[in-house]
PABA-248074 format. One record per atom (N, C-alpha, C, O): residue number from 0; residue in one letter; chain; atom name; x, y, z. Coordinates in steps of 0.2 Angstrom, whole numbers, plus 5000, padded with zeros to 4 digits. Layout:
BEGIN
PT  nr rest kette atom    u    v    w
PT NUM    A     A   CA    X    Y    Z
...
# end
This chain:
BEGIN
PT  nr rest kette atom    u    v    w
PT   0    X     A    N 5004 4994 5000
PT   0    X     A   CA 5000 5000 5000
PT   0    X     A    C 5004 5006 5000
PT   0    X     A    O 5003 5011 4997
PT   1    X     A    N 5010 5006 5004
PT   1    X     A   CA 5013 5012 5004
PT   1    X     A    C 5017 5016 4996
PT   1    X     A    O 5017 5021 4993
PT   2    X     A    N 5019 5007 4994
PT   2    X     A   CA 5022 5008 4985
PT   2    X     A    C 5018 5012 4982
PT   2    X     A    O 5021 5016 4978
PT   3    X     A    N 5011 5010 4982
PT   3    X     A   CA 5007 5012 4980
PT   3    X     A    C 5005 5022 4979
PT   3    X     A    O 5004 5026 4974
PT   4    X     A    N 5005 5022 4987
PT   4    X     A   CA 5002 5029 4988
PT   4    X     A    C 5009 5033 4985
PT   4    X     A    O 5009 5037 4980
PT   5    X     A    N 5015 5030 4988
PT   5    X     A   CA 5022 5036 4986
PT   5    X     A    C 5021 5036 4977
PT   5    X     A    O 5022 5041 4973
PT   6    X     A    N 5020 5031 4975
PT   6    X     A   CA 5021 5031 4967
PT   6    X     A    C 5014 5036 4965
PT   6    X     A    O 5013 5037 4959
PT   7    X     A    N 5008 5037 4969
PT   7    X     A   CA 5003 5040 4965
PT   7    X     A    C 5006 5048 4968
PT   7    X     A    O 5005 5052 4964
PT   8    X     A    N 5008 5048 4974
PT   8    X     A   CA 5011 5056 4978
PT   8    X     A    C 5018 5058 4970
PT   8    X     A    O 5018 5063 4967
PT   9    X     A    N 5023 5051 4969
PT   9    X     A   CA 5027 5055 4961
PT   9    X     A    C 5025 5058 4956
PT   9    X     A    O 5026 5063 4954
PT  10    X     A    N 5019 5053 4954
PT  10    X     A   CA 5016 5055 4949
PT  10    X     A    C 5010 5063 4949
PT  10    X     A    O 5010 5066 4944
PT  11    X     A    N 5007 5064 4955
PT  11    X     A   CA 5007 5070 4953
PT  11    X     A    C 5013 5075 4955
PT  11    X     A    O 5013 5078 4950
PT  12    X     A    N 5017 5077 4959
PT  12    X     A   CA 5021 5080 4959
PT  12    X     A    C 5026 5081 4951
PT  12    X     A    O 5029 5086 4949
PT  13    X     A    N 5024 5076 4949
PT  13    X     A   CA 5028 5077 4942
PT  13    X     A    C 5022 5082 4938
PT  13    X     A    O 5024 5087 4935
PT  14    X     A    N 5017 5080 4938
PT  14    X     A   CA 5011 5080 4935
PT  14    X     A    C 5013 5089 4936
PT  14    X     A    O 5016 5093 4932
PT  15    X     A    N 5011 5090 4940
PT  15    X     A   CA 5013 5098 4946
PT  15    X     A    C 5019 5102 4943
PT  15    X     A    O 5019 5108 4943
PT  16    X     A    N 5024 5099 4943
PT  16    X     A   CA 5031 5101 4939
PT  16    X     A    C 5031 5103 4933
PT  16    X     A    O 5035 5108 4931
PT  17    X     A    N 5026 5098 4929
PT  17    X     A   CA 5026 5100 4921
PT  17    X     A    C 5019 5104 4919
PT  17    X     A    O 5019 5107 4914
PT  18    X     A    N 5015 5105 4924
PT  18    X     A   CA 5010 5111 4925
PT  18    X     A    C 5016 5118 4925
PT  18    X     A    O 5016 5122 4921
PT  19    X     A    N 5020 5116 4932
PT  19    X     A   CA 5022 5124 4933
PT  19    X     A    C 5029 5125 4926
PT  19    X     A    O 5030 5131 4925
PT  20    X     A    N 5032 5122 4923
PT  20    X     A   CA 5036 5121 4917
PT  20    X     A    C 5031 5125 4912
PT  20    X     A    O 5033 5131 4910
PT  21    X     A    N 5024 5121 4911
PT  21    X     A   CA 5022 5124 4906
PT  21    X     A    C 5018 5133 4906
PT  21    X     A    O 5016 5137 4902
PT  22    X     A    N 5018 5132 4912
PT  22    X     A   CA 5016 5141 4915
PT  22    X     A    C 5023 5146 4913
PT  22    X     A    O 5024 5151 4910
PT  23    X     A    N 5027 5141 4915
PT  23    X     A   CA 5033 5147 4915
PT  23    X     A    C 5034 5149 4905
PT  23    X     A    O 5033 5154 4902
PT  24    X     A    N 5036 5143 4904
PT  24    X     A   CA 5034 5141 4895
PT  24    X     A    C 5029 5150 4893
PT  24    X     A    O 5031 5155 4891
PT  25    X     A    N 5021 5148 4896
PT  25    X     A   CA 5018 5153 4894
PT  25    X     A    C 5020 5159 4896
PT  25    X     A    O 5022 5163 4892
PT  26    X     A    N 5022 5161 4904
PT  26    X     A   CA 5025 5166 4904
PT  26    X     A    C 5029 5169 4901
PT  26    X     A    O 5028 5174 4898
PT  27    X     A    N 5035 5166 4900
PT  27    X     A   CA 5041 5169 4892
PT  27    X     A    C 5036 5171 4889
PT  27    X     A    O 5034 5177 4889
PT  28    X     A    N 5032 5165 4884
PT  28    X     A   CA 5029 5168 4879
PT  28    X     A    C 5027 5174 4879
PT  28    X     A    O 5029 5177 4874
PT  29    X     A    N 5021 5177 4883
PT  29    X     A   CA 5016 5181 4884
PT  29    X     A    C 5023 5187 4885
PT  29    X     A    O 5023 5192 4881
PT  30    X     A    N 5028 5188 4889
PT  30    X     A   CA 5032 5193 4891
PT  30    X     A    C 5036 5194 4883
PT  30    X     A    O 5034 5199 4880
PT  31    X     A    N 5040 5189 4879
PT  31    X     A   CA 5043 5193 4873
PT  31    X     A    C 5036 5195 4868
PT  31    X     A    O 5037 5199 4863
PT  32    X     A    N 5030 5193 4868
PT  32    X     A   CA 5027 5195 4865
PT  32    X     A    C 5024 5201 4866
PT  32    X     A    O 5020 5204 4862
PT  33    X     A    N 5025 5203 4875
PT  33    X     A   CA 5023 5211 4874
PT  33    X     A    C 5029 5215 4874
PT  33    X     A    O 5028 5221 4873
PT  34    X     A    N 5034 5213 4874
PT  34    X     A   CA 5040 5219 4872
PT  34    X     A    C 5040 5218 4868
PT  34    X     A    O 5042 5224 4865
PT  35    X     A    N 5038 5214 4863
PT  35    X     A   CA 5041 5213 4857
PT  35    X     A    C 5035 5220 4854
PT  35    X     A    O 5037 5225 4851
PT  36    X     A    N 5029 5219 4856
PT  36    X     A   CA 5024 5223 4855
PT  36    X     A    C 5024 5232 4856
PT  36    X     A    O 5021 5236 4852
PT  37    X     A    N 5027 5233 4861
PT  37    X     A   CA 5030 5240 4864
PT  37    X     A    C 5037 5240 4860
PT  37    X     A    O 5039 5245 4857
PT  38    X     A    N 5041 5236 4859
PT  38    X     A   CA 5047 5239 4853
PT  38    X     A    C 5043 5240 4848
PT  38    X     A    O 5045 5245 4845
PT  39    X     A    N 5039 5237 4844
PT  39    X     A   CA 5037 5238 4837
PT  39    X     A    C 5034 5248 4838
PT  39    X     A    O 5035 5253 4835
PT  40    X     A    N 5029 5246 4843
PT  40    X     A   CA 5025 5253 4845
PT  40    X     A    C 5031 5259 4844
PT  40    X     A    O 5030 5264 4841
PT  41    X     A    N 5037 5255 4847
PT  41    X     A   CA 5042 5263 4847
PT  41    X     A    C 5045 5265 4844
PT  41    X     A    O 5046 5271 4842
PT  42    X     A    N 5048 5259 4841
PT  42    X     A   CA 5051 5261 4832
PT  42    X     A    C 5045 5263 4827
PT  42    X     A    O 5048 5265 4822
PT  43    X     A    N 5039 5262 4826
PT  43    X     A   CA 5033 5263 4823
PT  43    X     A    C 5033 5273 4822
PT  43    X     A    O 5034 5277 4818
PT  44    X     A    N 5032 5274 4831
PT  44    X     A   CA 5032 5282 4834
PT  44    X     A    C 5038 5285 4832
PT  44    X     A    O 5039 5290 4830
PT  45    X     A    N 5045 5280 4834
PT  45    X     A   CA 5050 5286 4830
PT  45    X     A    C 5052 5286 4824
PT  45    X     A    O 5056 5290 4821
PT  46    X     A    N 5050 5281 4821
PT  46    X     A   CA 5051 5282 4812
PT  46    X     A    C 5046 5287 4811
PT  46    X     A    O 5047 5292 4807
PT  47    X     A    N 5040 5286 4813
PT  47    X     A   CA 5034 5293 4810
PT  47    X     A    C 5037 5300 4812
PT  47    X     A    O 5038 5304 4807
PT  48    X     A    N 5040 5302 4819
PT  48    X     A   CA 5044 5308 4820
PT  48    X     A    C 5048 5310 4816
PT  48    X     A    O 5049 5315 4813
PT  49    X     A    N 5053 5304 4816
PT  49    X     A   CA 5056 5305 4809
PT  49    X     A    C 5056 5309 4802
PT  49    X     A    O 5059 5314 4800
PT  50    X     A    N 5051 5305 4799
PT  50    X     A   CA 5048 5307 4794
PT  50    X     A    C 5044 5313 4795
PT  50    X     A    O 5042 5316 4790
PT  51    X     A    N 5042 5317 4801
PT  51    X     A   CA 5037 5322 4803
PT  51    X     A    C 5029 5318 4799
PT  51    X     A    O 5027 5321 4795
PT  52    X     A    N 5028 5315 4802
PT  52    X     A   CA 5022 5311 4802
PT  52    X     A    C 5019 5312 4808
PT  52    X     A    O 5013 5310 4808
PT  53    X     A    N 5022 5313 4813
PT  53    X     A   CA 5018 5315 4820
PT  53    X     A    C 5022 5317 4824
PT  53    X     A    O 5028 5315 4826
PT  54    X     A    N 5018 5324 4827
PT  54    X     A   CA 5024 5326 4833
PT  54    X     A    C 5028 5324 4835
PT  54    X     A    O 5028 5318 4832
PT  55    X     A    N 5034 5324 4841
PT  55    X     A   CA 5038 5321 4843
PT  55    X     A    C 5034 5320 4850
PT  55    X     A    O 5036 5316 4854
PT  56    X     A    N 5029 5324 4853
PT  56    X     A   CA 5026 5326 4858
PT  56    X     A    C 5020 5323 4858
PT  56    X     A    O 5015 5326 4861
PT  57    X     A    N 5019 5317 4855
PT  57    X     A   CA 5012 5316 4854
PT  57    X     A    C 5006 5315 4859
PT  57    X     A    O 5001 5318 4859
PT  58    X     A    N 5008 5312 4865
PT  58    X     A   CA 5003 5313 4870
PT  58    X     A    C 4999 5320 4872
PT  58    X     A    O 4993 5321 4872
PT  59    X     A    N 5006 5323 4872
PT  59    X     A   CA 5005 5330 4877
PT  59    X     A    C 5002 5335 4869
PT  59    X     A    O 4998 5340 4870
PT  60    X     A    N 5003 5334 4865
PT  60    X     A   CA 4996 5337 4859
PT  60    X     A    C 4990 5335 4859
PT  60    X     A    O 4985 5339 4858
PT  61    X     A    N 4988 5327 4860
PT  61    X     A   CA 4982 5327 4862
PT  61    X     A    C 4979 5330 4868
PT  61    X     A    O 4974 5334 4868
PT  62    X     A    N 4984 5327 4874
PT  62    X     A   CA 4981 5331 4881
PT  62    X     A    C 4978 5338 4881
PT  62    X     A    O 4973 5339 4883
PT  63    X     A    N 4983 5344 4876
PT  63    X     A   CA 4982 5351 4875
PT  63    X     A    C 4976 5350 4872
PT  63    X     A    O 4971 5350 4875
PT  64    X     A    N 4974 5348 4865
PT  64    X     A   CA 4969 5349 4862
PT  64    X     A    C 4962 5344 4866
PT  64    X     A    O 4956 5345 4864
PT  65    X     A    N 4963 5342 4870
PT  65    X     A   CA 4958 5340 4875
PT  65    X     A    C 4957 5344 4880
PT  65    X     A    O 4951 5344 4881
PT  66    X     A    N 4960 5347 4884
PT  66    X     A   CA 4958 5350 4889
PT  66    X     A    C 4957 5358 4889
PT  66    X     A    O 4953 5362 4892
PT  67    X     A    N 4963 5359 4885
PT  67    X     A   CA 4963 5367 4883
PT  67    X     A    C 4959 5369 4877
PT  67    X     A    O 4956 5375 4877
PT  68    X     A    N 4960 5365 4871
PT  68    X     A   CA 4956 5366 4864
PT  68    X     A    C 4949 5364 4863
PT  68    X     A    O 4945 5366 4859
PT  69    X     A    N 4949 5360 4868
PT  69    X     A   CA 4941 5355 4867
PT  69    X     A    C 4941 5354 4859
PT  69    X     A    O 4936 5355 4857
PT  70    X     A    N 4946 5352 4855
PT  70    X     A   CA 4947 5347 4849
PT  70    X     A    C 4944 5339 4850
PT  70    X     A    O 4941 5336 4846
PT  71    X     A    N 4945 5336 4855
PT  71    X     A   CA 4946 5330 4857
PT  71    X     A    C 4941 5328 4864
PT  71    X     A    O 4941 5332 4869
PT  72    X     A    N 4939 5324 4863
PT  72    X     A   CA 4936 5322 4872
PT  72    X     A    C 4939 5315 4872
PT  72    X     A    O 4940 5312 4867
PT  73    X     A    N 4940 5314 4878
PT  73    X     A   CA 4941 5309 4879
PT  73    X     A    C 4937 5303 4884
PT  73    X     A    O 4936 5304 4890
PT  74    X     A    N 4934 5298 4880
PT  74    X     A   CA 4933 5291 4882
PT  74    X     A    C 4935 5285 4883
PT  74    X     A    O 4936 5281 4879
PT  75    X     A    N 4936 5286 4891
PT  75    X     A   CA 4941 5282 4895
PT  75    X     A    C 4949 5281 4893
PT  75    X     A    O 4953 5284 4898
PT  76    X     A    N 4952 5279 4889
PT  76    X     A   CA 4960 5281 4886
PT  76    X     A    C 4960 5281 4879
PT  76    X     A    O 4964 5282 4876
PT  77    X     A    N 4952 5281 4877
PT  77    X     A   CA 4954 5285 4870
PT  77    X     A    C 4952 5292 4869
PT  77    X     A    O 4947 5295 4872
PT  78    X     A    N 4957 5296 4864
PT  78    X     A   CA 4953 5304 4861
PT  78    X     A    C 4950 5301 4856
PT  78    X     A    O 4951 5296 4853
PT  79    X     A    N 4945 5305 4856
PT  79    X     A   CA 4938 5306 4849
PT  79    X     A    C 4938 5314 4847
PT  79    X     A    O 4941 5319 4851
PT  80    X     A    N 4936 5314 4842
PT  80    X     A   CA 4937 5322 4839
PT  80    X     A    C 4928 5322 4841
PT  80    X     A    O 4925 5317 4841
PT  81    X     A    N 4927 5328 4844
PT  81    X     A   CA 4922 5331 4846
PT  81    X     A    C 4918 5334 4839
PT  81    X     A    O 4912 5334 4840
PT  82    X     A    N 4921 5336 4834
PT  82    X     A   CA 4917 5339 4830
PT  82    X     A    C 4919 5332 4822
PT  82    X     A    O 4924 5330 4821
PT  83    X     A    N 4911 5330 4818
PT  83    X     A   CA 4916 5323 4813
PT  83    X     A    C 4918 5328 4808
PT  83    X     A    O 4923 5327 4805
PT  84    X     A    N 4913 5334 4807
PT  84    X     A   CA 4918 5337 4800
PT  84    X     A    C 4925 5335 4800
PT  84    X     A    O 4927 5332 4796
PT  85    X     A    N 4928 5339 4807
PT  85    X     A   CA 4934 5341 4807
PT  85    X     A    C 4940 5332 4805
PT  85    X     A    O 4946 5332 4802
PT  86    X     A    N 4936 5328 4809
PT  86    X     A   CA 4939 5322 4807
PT  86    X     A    C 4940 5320 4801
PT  86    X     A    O 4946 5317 4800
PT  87    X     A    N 4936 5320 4793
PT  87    X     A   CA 4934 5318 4790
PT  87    X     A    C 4938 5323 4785
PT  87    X     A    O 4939 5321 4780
PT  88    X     A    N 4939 5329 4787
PT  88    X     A   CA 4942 5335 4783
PT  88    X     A    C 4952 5331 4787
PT  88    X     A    O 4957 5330 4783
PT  89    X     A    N 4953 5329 4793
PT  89    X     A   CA 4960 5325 4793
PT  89    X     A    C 4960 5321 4789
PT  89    X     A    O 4964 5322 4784
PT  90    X     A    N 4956 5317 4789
PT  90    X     A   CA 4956 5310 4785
PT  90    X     A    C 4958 5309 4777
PT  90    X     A    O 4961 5305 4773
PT  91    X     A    N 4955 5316 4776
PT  91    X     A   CA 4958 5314 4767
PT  91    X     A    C 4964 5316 4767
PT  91    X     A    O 4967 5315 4762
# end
């Protein structure tokens, strides 16, 4: 009986081990795929600065035209243009 219990006590324990292996596994994963995600984001924003395709300062031109210009509102972490002409006249 004891054989018994110790060889079913390995077996999860092993069970348990290749559980937490394959967490770790996903965690790597999930971590280079959000750097990887934020480097793309940074090299995307400073190749556009670059080329002057978008401020250098881009937050803080939204935040002014939201708080100070009322160009923009904001809902929850995104801006919206308050007015659509004005979007629609960006757009083209």
């Amino acid at each position: 009986m004891n054989s018994i219990s110790t060889i079913c006590r390995a077996h999860q324990h092993a069970a348990g081990a290749d559980r937490n292996r394959q967490l770790l596994k996903d965690f790597r994963l999930v971590h280079r795929v959000s750097f990887a995600a934020i480097g793309l984001f940074v090299f995307a924003c400073a190749y556009l600065v670059v080329r002057r395709k978008i401020p250098r300062h881009l937050m803080a031109l939204m935040r002014d035209a939201h708080e100070h210009r009322s160009v923009l509102r904001q809902a929850g972490s995104v801006y919206q243009f308050r007015h659509i002409d004005l979007q629609r006249h960006l757009a083209q």
